[in-house]
Backbone as a chain_set.jsonl record, in Angstrom:
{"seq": "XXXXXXXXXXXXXXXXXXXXXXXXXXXXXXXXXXXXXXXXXXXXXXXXXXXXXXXXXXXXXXXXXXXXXXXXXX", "coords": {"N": [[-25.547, -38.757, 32.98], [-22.223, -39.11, 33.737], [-19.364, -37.801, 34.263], [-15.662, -37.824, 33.687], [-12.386, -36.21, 34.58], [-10.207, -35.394, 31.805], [-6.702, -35.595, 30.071], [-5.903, -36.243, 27.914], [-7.244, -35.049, 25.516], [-8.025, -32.145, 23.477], [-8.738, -28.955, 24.36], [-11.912, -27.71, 24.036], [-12.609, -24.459, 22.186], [-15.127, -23.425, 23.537], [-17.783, -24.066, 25.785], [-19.497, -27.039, 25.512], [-22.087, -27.502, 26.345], [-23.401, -24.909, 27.66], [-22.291, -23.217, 25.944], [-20.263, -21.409, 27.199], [-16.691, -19.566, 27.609], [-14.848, -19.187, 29.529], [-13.16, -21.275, 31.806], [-12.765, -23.537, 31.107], [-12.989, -27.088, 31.038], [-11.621, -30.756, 29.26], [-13.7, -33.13, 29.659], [-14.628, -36.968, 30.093], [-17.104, -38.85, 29.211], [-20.088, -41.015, 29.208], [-20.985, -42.663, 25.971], [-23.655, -44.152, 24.071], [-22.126, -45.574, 21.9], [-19.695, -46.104, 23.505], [-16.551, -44.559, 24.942], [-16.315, -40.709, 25.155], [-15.425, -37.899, 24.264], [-15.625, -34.609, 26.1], [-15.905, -31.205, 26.0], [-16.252, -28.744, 28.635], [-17.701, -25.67, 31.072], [-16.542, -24.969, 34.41], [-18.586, -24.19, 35.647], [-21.214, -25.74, 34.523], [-20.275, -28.144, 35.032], [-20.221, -28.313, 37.828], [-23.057, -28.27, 38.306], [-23.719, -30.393, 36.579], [-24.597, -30.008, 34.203], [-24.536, -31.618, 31.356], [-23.773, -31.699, 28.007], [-26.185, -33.263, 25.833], [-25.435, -36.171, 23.871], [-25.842, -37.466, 20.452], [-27.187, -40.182, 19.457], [-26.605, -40.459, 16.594], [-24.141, -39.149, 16.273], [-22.462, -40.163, 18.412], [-20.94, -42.35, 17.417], [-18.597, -40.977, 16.026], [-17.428, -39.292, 17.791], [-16.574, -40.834, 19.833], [-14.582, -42.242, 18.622], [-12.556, -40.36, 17.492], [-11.772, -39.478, 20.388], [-10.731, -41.903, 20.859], [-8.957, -41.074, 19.446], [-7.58, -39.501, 20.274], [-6.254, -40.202, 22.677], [-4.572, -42.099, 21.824], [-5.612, -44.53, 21.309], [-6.257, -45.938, 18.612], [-8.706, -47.422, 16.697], [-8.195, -49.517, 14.047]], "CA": [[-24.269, -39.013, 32.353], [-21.446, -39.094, 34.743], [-17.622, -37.326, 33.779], [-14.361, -37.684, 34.472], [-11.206, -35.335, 33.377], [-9.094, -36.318, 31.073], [-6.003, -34.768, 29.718], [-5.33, -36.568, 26.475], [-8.054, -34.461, 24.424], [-7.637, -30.998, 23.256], [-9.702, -28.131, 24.888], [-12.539, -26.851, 22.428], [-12.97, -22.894, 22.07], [-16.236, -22.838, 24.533], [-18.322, -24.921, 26.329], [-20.336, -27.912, 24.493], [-23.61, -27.713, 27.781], [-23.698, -23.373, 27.704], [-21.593, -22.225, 25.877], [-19.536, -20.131, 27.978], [-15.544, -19.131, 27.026], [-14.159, -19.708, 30.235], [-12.905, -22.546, 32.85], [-12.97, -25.172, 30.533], [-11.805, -28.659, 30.994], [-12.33, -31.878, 29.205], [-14.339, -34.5, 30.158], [-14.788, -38.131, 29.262], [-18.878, -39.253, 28.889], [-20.076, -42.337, 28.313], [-22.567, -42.685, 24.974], [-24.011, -45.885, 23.861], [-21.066, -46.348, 21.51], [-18.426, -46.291, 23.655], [-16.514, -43.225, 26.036], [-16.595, -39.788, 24.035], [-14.764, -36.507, 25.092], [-16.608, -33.273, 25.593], [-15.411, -29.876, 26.441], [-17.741, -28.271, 29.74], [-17.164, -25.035, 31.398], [-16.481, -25.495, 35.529], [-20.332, -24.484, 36.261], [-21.692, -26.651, 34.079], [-19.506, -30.02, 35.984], [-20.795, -28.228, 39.048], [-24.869, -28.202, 37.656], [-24.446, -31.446, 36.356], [-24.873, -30.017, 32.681], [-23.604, -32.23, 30.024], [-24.706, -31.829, 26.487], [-26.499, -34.654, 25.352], [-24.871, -37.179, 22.179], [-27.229, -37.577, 19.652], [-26.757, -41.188, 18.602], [-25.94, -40.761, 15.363], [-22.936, -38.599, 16.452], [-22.064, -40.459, 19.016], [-19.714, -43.353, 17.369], [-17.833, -39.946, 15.718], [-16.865, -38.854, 19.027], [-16.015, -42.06, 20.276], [-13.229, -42.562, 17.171], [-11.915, -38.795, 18.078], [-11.698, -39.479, 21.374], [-9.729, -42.806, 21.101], [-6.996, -41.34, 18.315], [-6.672, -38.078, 21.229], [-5.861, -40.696, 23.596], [-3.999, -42.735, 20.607], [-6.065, -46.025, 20.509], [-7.174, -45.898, 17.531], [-8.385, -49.224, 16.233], [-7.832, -50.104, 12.924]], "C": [[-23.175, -38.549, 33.317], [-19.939, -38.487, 33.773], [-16.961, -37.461, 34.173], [-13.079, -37.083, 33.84], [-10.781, -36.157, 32.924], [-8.064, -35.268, 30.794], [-5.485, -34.833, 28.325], [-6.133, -35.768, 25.434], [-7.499, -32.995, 24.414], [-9.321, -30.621, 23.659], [-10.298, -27.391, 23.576], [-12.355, -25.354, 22.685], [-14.274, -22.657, 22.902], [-17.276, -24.333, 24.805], [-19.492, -25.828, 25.712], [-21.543, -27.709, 24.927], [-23.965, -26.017, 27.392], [-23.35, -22.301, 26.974], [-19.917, -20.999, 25.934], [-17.84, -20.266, 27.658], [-14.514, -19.601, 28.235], [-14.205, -20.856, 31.689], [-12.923, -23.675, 32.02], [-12.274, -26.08, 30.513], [-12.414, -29.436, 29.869], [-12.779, -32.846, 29.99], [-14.636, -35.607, 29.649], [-16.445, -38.257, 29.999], [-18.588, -40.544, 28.406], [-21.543, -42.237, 27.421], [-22.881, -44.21, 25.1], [-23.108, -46.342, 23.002], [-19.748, -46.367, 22.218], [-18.206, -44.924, 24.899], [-16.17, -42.492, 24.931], [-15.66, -38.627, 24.982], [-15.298, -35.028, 25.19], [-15.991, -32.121, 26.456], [-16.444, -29.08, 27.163], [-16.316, -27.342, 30.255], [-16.999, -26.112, 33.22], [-17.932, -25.322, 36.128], [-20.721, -25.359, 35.804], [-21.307, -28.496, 34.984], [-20.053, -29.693, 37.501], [-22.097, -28.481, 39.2], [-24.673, -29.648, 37.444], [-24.862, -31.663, 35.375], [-23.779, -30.878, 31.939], [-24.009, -32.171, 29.122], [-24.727, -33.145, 25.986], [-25.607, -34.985, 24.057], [-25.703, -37.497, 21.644], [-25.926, -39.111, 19.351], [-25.838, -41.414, 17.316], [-24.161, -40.299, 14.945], [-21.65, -38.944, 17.402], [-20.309, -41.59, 18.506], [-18.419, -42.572, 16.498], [-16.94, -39.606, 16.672], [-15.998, -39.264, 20.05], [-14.463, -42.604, 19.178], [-12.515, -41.406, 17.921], [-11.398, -39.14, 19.366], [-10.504, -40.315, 21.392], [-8.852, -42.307, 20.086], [-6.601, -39.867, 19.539], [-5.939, -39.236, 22.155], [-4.67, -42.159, 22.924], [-4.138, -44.735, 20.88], [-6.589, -46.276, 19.748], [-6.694, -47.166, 16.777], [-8.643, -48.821, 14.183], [-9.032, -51.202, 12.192]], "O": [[-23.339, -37.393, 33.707], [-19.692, -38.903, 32.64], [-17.08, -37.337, 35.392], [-12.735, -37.412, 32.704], [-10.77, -37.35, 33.229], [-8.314, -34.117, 31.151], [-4.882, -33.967, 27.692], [-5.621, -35.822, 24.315], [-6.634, -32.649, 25.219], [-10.397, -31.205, 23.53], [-9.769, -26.82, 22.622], [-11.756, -25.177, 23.746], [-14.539, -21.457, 22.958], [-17.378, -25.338, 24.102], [-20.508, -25.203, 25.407], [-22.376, -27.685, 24.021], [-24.987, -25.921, 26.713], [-23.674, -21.115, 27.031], [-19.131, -20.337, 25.256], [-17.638, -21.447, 27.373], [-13.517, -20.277, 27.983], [-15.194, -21.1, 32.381], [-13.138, -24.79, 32.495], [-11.117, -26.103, 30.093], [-13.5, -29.076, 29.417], [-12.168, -33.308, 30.954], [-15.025, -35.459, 28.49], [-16.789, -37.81, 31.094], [-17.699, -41.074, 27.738], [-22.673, -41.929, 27.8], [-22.522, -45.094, 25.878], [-22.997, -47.567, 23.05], [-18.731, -46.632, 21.575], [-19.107, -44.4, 25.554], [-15.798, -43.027, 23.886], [-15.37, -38.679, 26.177], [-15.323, -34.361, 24.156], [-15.636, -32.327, 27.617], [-17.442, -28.706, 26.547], [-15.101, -27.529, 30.194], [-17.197, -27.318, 33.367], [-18.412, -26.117, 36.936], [-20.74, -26.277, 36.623], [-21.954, -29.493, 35.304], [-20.296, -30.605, 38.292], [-22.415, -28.958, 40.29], [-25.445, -30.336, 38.112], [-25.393, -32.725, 35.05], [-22.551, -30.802, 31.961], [-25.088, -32.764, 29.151], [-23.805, -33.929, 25.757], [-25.15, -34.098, 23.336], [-26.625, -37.946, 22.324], [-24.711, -39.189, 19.168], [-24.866, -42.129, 17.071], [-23.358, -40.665, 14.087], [-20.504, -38.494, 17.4], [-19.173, -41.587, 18.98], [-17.397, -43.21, 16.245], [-15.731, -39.61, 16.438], [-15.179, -38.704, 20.778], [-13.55, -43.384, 19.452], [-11.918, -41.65, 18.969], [-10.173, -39.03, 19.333], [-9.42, -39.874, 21.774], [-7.929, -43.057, 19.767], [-5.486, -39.348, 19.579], [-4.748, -38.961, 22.304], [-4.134, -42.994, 23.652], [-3.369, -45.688, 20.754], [-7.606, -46.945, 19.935], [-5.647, -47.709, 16.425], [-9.201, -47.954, 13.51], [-8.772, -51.79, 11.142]]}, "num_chains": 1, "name": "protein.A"}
């Protein structure tokens, strides 16, 4: 799963892959429904960790994502 920052999402409280409290950016992911936004510390983007999307959570993430970035379809 490949990332790329973004700035339109809001930063979670700790890292989605470890955990961990600090360095955190967002990142955009792509699931199978669509691009999703996930909050990773700076090791983790360095490792290569991304926390997997469970399917079923995935087209959740994908909605969220597009009203942070305000395309939210209708």
């Amino acid at each position: 799963m490949s990332a790329v920052a973004t700035r339109d999402c809001p930063v979670a409280s700790e890292c989605a892959s470890c955990g961990r409290r600090r360095s955190l950016e967002v990142r955009e992911v792509e699931t199978e429904a669509g691009t999703a936004c996930v909050t990773v510390c700076a090791f983790c983007v360095e490792q290569g960790e991304l926390p997997p999307i469970s399917p079923f959570v995935a087209p959740m993430c994908v909605e969220a994502h597009q009203a942070h970035a305000g395309l939210v379809v209708r």
